[in-house]
C-alpha angles and dihedrals in degrees: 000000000000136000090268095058083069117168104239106231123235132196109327099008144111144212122217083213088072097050114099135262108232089045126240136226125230140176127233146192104191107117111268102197116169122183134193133174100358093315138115090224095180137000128174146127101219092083125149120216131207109213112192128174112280092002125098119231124301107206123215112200114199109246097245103068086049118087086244089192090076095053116085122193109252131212110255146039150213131212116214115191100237108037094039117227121357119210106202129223135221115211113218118187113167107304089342121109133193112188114214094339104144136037145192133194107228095182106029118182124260088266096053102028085122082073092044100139095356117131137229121197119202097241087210080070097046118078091228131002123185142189115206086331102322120119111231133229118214132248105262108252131056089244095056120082100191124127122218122209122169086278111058106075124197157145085220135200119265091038112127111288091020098104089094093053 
């Protein structure tokens, strides 16, 4: 697949291909609820979510609606050119470990500094992820944090034969 084979949204949808580049940053209130071992780990509806161009939303939820005591701080870093550097999580729930799973940005840059220690969690790493009731699937691709629900429509990024893109 490629960005000109781009699903056409109807009612109630959206295309990664009209999201911005640079990305933008928007507030939600649908209900952001991630579980793990067992564990409602957060759970809130003042999420922000950052929409990019062939990537569906990464969504930022404020630390104070996540169970802080199961994220660990993890070695390493990366550094994305329009949210400045990332510091990654474990989640630890019981015996159950999640390796570099979630990440805040401590120090955002001007543009993002509504997302300033918030956290993300790659949904692939979650046992289960969901937006106002939908379980997510999550962005093709162990790099990418997006979450898919029925109405975000790709291609997207990470998919096979994307690498280019």
């Amino acid at each position: 697949m490629n960005k000109l084979q781009r699903h056409r949204p109807g009612p109630g949808q959206e295309s990664v291909w009209d999201y911005p580049r640079p990305p933008k940053l928007e507030l939600t209130k649908k209900r952001i609820q991630v579980f793990f071992n067992g564990e409602l780990l957060a759970d809130t509806q003042r999420a922000w979510r950052v929409l990019e161009t062939s990537h569906p939303p990464v969504y930022y939820i404020p630390p104070e609606d996540i169970q802080l005591e199961y994220l660990t701080p993890s070695e390493g870093s990366s550094w994305c050119e329009w949210k400045g550097q990332a510091s990654y999580f474990d989640v630890v729930v019981g015996d159950k470990v999640a390796k570099k799973a979630g990440w805040t940005y401590p120090k955002p840059t001007r543009t993002f500094q509504d997302i300033k220690n918030h956290v993300a969690l790659y949904a692939w790493a979650m046992d289960q992820c969901f937006v106002d009731g939908e379980l997510v699937r999550p962005q093709p691709g162990n790099f990418y944090g997006g979450w898919i629900t029925k109405d975000i429509l790709g291609p997207f990024k990470g998919e096979p034969g994307t690498s280019g893109w």
